[in-house]
Backbone bond lengths (Angstrom), bond angles and torsions (degrees), N, CA, C in turn:
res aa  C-N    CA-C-N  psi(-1)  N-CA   C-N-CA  omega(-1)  CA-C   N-CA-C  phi
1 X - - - 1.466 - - 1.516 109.53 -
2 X 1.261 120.38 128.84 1.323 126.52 -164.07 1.644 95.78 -105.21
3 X 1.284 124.54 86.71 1.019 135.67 -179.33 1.863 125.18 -110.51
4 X 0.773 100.44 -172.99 1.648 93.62 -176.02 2.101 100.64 -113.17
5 X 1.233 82.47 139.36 2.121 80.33 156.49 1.662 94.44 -141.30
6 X 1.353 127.23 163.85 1.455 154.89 -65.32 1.652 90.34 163.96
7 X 1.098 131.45 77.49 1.854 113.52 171.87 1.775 75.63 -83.06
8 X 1.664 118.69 132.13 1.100 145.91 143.60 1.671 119.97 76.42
9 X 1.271 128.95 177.77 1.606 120.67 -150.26 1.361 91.54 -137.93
10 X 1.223 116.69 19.39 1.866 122.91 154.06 1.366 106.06 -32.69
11 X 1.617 109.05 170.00 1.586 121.48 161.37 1.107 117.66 -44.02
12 X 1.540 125.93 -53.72 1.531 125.61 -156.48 1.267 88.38 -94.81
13 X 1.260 124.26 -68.24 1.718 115.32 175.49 1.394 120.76 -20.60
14 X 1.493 115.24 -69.88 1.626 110.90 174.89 1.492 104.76 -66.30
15 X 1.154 151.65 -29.11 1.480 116.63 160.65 1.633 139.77 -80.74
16 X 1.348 99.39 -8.73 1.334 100.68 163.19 1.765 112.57 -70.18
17 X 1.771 110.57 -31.76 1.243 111.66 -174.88 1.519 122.60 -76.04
18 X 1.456 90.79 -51.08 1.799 94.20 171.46 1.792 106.09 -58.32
19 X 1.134 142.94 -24.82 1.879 133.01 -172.02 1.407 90.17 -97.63
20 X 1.250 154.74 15.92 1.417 136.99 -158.39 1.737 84.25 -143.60
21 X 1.385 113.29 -42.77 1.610 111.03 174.01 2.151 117.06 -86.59
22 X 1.236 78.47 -1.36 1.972 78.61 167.63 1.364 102.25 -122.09
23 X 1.177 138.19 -4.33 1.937 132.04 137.03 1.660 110.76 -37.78
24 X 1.297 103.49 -35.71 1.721 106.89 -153.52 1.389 124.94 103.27
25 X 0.917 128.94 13.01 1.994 156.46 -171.97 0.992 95.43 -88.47
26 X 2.027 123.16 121.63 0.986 133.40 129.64 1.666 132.24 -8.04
27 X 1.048 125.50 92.56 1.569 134.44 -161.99 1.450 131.56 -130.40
28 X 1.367 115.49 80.73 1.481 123.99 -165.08 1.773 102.05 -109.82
29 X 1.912 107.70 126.44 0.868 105.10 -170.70 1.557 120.32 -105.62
30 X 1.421 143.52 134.97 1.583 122.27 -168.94 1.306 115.93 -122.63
31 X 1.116 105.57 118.42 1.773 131.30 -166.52 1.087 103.84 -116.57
32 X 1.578 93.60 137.66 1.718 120.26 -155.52 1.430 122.53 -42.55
33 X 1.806 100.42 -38.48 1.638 100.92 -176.36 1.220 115.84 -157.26
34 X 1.579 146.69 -168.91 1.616 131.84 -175.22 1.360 89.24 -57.96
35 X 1.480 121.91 -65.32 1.328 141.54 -131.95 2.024 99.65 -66.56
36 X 1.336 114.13 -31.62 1.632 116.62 161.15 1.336 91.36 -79.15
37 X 1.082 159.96 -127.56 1.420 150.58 141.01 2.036 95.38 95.67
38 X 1.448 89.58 -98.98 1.520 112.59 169.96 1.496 94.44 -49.99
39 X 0.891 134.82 -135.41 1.771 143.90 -176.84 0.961 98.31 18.07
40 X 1.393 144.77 -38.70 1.586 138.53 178.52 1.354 122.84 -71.19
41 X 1.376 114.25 -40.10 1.492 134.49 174.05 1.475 119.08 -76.00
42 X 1.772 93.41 -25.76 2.008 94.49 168.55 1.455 95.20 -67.86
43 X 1.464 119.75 -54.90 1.360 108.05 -148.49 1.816 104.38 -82.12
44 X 1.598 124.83 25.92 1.132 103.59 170.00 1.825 125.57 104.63
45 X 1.026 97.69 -47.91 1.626 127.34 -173.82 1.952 112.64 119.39
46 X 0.844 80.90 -161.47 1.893 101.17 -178.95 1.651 113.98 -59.47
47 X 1.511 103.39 103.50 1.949 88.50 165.97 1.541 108.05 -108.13
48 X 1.227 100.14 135.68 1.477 107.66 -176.92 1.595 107.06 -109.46
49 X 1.602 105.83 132.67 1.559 99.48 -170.11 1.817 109.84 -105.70
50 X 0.866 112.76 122.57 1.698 119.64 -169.10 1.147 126.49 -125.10
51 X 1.732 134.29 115.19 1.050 105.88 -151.12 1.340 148.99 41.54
52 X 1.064 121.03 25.44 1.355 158.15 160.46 1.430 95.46 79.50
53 X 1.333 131.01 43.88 1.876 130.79 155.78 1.424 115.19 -117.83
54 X 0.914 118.28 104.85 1.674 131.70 -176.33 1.727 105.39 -60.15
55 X 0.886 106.47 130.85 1.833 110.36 169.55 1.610 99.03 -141.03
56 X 1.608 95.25 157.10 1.677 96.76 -175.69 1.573 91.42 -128.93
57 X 0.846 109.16 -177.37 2.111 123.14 -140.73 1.625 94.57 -175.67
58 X 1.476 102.86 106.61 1.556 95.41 -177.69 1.273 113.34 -117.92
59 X 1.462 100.05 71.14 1.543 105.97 -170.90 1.494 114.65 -81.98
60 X 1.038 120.24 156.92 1.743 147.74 -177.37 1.318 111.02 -58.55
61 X 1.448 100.46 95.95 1.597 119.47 169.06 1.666 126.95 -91.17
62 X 1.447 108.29 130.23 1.950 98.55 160.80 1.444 107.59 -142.91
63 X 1.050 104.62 -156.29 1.635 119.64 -175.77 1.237 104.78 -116.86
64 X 1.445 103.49 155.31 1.700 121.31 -167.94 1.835 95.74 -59.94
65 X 1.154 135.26 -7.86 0.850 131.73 171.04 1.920 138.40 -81.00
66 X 1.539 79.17 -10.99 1.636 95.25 179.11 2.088 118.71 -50.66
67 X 0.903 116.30 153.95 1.363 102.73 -179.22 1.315 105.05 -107.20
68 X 1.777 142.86 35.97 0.871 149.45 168.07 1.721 104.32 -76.85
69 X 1.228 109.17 141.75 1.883 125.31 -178.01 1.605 107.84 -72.88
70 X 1.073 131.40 96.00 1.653 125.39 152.86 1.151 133.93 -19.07
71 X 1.172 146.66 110.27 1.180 125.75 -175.22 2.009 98.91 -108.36
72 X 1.204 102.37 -57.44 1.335 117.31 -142.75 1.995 89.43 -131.45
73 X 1.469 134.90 80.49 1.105 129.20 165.43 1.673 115.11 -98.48
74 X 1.641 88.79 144.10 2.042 99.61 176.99 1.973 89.21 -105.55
75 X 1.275 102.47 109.64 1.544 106.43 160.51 0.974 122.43 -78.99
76 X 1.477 143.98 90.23 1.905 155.68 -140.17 1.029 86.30 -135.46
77 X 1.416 139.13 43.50 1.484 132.42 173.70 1.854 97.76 -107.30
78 X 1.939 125.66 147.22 1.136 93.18 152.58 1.515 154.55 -40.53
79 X 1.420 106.99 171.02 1.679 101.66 -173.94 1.277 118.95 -90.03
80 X 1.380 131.81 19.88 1.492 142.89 159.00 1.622 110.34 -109.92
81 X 1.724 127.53 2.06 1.105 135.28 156.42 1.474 113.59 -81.10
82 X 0.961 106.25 -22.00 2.162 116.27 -137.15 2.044 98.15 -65.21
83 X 1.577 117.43 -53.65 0.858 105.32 172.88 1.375 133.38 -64.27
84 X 1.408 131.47 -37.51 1.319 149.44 -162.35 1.610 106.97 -80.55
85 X 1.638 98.94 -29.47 1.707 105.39 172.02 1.411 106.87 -68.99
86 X 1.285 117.68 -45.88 1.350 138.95 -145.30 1.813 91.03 -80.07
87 X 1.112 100.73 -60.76 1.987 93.00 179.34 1.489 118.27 -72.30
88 X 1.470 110.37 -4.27 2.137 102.04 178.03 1.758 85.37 -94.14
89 X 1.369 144.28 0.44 1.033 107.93 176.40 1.858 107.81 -107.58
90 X 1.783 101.96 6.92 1.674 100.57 -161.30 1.882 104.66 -68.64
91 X 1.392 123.10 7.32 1.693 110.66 173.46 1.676 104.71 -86.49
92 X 1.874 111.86 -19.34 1.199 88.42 179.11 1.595 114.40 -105.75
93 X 1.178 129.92 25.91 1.561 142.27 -166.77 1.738 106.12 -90.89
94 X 1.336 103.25 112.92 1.765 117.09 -174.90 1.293 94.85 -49.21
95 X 1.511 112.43 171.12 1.665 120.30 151.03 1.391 120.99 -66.63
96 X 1.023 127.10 108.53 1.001 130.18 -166.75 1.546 140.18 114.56
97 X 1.498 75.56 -13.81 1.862 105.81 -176.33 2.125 110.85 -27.04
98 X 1.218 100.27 137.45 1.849 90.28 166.60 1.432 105.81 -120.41
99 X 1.399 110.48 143.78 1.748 109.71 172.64 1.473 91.62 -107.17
100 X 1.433 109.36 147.61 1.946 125.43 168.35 1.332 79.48 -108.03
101 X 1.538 101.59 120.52 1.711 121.29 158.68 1.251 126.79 -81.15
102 X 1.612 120.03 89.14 1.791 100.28 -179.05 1.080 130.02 -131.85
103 X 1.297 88.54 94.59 1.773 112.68 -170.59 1.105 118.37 -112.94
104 X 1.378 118.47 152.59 1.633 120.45 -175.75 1.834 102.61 -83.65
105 X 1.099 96.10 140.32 1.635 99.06 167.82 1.671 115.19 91.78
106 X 1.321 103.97 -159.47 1.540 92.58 -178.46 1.700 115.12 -155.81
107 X 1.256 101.92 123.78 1.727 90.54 177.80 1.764 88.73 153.35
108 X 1.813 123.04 -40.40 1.384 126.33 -175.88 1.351 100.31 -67.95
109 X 1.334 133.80 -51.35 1.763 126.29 168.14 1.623 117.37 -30.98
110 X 1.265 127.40 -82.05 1.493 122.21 170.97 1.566 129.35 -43.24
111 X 1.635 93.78 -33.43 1.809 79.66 160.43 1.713 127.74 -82.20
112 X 1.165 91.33 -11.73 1.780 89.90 174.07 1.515 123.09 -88.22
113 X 1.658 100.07 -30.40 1.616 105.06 147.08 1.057 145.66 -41.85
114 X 1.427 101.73 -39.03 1.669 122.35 -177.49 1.373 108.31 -97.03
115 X 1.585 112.43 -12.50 1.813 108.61 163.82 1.162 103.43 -92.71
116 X 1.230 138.82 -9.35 1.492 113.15 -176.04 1.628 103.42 -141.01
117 X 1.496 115.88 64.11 1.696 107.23 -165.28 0.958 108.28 -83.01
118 X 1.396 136.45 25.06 1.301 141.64 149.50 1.605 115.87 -75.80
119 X 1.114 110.73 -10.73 1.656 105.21 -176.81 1.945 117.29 -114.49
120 X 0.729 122.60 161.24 1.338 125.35 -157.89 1.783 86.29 -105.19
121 X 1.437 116.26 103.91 1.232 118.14 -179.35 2.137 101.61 -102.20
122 X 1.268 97.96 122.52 1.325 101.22 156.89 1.733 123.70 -102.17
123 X 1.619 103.57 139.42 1.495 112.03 -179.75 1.673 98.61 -69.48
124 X 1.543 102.81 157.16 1.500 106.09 171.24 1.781 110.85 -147.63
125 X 1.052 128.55 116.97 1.834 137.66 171.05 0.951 126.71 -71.77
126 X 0.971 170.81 94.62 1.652 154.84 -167.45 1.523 123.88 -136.27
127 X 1.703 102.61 120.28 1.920 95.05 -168.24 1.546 86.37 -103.84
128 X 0.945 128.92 40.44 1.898 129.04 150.72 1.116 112.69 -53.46
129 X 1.173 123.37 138.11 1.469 117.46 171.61 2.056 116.61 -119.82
130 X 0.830 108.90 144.67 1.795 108.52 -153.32 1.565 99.37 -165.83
131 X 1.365 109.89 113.49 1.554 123.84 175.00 2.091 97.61 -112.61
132 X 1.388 91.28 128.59 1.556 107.47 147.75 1.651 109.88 -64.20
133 X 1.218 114.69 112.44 1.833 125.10 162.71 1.195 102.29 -85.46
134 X 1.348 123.42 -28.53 1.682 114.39 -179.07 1.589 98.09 -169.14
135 X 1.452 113.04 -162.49 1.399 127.60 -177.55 1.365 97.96 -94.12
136 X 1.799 88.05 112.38 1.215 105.61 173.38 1.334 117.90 90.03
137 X 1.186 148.23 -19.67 1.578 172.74 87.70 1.491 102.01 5.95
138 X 1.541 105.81 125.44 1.602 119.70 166.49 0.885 130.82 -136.99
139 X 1.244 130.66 94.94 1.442 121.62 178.31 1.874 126.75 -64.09
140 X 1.163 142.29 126.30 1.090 157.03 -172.15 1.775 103.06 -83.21
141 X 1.336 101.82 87.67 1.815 90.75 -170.76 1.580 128.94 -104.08
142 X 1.780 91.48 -14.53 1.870 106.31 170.72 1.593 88.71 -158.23
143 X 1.491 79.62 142.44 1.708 110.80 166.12 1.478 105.55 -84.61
144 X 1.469 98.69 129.71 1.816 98.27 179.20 1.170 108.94 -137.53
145 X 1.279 137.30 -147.16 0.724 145.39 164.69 2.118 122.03 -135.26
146 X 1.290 108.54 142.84 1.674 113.85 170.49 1.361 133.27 -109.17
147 X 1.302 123.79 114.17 1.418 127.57 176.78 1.116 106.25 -72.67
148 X 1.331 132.39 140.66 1.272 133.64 158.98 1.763 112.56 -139.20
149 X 1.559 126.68 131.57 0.972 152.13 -165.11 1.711 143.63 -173.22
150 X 0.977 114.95 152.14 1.499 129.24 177.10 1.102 113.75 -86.86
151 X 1.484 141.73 137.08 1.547 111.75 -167.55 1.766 91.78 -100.63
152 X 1.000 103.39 132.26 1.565 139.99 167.75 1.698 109.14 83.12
153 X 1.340 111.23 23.47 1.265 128.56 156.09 1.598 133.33 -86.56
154 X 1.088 116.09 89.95 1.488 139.78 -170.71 1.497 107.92 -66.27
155 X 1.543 106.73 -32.37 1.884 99.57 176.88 1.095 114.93 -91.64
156 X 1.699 114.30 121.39 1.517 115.45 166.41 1.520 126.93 -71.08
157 X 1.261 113.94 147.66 1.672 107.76 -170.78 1.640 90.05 -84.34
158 X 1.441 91.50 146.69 1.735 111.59 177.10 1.535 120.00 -58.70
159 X 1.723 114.65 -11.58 1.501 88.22 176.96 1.751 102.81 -100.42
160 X 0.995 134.85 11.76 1.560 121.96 147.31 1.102 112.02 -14.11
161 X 1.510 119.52 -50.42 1.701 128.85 -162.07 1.635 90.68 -53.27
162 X 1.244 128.50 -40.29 1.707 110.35 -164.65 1.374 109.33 -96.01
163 X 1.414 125.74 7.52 1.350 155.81 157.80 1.501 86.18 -37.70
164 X 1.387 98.51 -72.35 1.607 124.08 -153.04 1.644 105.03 -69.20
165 X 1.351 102.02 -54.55 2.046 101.17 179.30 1.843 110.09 -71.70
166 X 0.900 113.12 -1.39 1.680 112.95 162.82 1.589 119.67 -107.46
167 X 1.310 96.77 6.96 1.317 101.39 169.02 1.682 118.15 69.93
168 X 1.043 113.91 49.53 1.128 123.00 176.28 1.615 136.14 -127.08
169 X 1.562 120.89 86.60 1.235 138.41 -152.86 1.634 112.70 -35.59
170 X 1.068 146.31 104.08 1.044 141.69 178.66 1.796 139.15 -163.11
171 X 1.193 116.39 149.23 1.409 123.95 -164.96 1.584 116.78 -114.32
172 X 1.506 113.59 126.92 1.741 86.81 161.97 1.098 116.17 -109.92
173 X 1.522 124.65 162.15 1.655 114.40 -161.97 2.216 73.60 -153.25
174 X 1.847 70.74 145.35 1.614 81.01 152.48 1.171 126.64 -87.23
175 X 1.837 122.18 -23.65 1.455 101.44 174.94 1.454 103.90 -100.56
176 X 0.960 111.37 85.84 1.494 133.89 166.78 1.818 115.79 -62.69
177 X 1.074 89.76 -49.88 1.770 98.91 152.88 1.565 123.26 -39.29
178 X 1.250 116.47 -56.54 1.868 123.50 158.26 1.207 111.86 -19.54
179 X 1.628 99.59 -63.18 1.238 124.70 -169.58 1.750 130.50 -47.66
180 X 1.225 88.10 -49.20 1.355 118.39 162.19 1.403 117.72 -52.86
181 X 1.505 94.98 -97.93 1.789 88.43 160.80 0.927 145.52 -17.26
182 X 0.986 120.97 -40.24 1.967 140.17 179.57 1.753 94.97 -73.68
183 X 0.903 115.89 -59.26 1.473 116.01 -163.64 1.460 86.08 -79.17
184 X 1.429 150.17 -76.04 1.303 135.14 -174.75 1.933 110.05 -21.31
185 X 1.508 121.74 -46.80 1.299 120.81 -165.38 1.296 91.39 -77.89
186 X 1.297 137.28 -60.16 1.530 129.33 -159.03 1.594 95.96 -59.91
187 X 1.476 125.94 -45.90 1.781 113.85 -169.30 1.843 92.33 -67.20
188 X 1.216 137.24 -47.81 1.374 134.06 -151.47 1.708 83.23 -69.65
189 X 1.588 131.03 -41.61 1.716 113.33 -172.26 1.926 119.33 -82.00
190 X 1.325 82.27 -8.02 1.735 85.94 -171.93 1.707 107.60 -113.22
191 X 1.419 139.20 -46.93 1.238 141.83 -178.03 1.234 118.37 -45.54
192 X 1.377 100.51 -83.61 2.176 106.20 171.80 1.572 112.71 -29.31
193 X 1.205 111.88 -46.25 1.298 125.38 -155.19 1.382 102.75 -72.58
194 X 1.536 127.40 -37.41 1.314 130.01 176.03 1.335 135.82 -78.50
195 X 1.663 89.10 -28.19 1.788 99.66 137.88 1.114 143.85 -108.42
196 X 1.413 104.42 22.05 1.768 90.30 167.64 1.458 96.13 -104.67
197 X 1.903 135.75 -1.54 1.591 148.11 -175.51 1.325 74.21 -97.17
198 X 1.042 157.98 -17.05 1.641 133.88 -137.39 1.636 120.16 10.71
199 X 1.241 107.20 71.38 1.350 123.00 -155.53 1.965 103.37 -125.65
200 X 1.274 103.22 151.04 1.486 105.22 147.68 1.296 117.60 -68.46
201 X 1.542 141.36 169.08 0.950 163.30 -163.63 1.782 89.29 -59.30
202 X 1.682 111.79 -76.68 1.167 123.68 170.49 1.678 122.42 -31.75
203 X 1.091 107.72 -47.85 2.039 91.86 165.15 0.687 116.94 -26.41
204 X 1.302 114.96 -61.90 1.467 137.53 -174.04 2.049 122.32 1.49
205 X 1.875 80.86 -31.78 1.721 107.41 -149.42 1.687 77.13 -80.98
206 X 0.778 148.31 -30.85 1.279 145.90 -178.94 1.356 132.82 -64.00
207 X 1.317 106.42 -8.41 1.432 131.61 177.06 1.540 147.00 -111.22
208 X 1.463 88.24 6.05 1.199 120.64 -161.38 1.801 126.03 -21.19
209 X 1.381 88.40 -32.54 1.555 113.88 175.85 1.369 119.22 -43.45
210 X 1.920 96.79 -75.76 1.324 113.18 176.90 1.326 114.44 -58.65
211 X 1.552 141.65 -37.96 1.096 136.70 -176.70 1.789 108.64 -62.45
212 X 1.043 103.43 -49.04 1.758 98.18 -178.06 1.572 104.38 -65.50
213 X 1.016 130.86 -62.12 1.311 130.91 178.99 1.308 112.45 -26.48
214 X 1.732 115.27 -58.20 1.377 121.71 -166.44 1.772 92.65 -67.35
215 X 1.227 123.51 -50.26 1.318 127.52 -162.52 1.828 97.56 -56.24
216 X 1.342 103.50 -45.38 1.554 92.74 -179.65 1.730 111.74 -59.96
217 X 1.361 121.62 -58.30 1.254 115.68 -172.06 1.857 111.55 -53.18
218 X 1.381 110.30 -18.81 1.822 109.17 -168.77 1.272 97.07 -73.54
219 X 1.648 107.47 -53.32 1.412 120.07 179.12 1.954 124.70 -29.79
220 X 1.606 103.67 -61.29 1.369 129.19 163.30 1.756 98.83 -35.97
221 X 1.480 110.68 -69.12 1.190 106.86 -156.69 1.625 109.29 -70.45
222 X 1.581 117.03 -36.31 1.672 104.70 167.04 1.635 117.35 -33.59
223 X 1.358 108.95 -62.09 1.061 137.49 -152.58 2.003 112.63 -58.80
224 X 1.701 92.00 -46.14 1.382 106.16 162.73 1.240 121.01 -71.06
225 X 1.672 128.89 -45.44 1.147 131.34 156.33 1.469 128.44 -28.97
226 X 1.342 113.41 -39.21 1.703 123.72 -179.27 1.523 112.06 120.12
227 X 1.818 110.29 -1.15 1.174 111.99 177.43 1.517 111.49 -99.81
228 X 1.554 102.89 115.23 1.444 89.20 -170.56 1.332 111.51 -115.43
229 X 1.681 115.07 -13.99 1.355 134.22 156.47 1.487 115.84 -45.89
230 X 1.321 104.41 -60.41 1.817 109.08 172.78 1.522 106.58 -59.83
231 X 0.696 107.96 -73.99 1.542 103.45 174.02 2.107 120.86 -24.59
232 X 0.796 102.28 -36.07 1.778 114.01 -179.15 1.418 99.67 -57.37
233 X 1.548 112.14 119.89 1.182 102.99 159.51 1.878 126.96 77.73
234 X 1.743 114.40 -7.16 0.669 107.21 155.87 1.727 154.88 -24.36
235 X 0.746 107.91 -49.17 1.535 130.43 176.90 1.813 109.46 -72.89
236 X 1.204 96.74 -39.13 1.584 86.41 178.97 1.518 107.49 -82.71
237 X 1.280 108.11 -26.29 1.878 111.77 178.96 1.299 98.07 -59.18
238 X 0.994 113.24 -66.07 2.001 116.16 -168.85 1.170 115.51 -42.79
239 X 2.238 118.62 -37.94 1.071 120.89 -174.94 2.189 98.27 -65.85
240 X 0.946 94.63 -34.85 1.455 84.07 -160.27 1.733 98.57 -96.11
241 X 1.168 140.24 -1.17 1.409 127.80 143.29 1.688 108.74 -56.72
242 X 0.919 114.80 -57.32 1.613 119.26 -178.18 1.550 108.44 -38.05
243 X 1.688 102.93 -45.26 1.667 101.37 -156.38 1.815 86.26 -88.31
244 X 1.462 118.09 -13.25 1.308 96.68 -173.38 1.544 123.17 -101.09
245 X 1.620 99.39 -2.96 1.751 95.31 173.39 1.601 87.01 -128.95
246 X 1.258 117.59 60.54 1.683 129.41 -177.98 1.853 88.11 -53.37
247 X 1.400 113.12 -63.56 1.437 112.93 -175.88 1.279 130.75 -60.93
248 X 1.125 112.03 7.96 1.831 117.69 -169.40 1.204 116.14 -94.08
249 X 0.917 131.77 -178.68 1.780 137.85 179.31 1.324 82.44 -143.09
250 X 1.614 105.08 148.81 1.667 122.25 -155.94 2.137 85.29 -100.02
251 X 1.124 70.51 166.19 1.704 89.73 -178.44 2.020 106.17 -50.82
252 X 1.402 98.52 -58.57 1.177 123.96 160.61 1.438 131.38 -43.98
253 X 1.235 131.48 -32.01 1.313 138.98 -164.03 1.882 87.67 -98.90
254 X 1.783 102.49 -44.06 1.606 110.66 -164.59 2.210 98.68 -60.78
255 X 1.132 90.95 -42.80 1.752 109.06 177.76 1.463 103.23 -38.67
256 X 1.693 117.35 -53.37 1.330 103.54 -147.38 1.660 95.83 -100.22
257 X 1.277 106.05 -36.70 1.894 114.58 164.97 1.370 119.67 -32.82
258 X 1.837 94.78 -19.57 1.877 85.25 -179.23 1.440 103.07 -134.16
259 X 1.821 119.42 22.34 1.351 121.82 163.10 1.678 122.04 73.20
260 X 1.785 86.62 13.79 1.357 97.59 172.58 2.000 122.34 -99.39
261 X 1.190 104.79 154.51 1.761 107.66 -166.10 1.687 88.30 -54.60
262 X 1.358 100.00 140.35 1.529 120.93 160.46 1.729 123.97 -87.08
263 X 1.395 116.43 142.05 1.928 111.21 177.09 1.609 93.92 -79.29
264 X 1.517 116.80 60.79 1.636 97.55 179.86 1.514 104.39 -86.44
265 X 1.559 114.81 -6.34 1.584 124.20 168.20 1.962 95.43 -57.59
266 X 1.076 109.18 -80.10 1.336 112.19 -152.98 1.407 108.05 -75.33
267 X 1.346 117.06 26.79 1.702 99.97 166.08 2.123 99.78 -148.18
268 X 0.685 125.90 -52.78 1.486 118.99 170.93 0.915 118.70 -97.74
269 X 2.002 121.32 -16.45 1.424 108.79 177.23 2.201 93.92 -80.62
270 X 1.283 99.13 -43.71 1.364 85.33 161.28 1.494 142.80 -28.07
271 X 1.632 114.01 -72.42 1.189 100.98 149.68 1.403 163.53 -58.22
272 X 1.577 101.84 -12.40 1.167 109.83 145.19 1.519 141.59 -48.45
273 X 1.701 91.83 -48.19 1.486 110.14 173.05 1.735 122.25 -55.88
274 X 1.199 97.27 -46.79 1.510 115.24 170.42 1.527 120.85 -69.46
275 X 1.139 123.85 -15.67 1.479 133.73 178.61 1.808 93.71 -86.45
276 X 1.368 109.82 -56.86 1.451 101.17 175.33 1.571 124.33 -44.04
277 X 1.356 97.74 -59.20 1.388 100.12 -173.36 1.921 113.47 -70.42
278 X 1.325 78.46 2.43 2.077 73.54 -179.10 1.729 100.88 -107.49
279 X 1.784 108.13 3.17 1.603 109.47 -170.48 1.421 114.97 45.94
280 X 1.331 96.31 59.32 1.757 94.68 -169.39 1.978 74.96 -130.71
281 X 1.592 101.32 102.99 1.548 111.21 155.98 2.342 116.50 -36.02
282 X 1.890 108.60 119.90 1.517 92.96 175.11 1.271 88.49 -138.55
283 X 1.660 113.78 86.32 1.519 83.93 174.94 1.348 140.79 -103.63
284 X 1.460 104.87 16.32 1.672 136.53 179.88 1.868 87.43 -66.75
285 X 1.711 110.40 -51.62 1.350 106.61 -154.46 1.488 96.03 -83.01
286 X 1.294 117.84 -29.41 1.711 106.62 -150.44 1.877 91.09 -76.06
287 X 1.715 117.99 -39.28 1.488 118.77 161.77 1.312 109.25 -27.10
288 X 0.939 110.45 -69.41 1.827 119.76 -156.49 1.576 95.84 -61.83
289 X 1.439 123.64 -37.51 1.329 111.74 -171.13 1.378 106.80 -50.13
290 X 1.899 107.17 -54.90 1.392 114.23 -161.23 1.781 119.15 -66.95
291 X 1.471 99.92 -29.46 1.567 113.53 172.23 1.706 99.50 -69.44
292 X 1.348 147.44 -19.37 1.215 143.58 -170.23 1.488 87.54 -91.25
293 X 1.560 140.56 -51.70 2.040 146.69 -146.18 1.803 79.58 -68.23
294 X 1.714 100.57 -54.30 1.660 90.00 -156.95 1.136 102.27 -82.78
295 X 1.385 148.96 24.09 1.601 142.42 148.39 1.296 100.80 -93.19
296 X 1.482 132.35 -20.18 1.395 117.43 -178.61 1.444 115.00 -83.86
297 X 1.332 114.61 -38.45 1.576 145.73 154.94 1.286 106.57 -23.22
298 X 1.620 113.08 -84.34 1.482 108.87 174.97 1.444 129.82 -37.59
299 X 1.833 122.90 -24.20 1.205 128.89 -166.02 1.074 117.27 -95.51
300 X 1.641 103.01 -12.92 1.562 117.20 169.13 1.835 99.12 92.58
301 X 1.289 124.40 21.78 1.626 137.33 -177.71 1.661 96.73 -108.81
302 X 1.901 88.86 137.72 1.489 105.30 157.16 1.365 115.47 -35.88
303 X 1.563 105.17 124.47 1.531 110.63 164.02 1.892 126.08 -81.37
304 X 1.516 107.93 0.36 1.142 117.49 176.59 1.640 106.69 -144.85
């Protein structure tokens, strides 16, 4: 049975799971340990809140320990989990097995590639927006859209099609890499920034300075990188993400508000990294990194 499993009951995880298990789709979900395990089965399964009507979805949970065969996994775990998840499950991964990578930022994809190059890993983007209200609880908070791709792979795999009957907005592209990038520059100009303002997204408008600046140095670095598509137009995207989730709290700001580790590795410490190695001078960004370590520092949070 060519079914789907679920590494974990995150935001994006539980909504890819709850719309893929009310299609009628095979849907097995895998939680970290007995002890999530139990707690999952008290509460029922998955309620997903939409348009403000809660429904619950009591789809089929186990532990990375199950001896069921992989066929087809979505890794929705953070991007400082992504590899370490990705190799405790490689004894049960079919021949042929595919992982959907969907992680914020960039740098956790190639290492999970390079741990498991036996498996056909696809990249994945997604401007969905999805808050945990509680354990196990999801709120559905923006409709977005998901890229998904191989980079320089032009053939889409055939089950996209249930992509589409679960209702789930999405594209595959070979330069999936673009994809990436682009969303790496908009989180590296908008995240830090909302917590080191302790601001909604919308403050933002107050800063006008730092945002162009940063947008110029991201810009440079697409561009040197080989991305020159991502790079286009930057600055006006960011202006109008800002004006369009004016009310939001960034992924990042939500991370540190609740004293949890931040991906500041995989998205500005990233670009940092990559600016070095391309000797491409950033010092608007490489600042902001260090003004972001010593706000994480003070809170007593991983600096990577």
């Amino acid at each position: 049975m060519n079914g789907w499993h679920i590494l974990g009951a995150g935001s994006l995880g539980s909504l890819w799971a709850t719309r893929l298990a009310r299609a009628g789709l095979p849907v097995r979900l895998i939680l970290r340990d007995q002890a999530a395990l139990t707690r999952y089965r008290a509460a029922g399964g998955l309620t997903l809140i939409e348009d403000g009507q809660a429904s619950l979805h009591p789809i089929t949970a186990e532990t990375p320990h199950s001896d069921m065969p992989i066929r087809r996994l979505l890794l929705a775990c953070k991007a400082y989990d992504a590899e370490e998840a990705a190799a405790s499950l490689a004894p049960r991964l079919a021949p042929g097995a595919e992982l959907i990578l969907l992680q914020n930022g960039l740098g956790s994809q190639e290492a999970v590639a390079a741990r498991l190059p036996r498996v056909r890993c696809i990249f994945a983007s997604s401007t969905e927006g999805a808050f945990r209200e509680d354990a196990f609880r999801v709120v559905f908070a923006g409709r977005g859209h998901t890229w998904l791709g191989v980079p320089g792979q032009p053939q889409a795999p055939a089950w996209l099609d249930e992509l589409h009957g679960a209702g789930i907005p999405h594209q595959w592209t070979a330069q999936i890499l673009e994809k990436l990038w682009r969303k790496l520059a908009l989180n590296c100009a908008i995240n830090p920034l909302t917590v080191l303002h302790d601001c909604r997204n919308g403050g933002l408008r107050d800063w006008p300075g730092e945002v162009s600046g940063l947008c110029a140095e991201l810009a440079e670095l697409l561009r040197a990188a080989g991305q020159h598509a991502a790079a286009a137009g930057l600055h006006d995207e960011v202006l109008r993400v800002i004006d369009g989730t004016a009310a939001n709290y960034s992924s990042m700001y939500q991370d540190v508000a609740h004293g949890r580790r931040t991906e500041i590795a995989y998205l500005l410490g990233h670009a940092c990294q990559e600016a070095e190695h391309l000797h491409l001078p950033v010092p608007q960004l490489q600042a902001l990194l260090l003004r972001l370590r010593a706000h994480l520092h003070a809170r007593g949070l991983p600096l990577s």
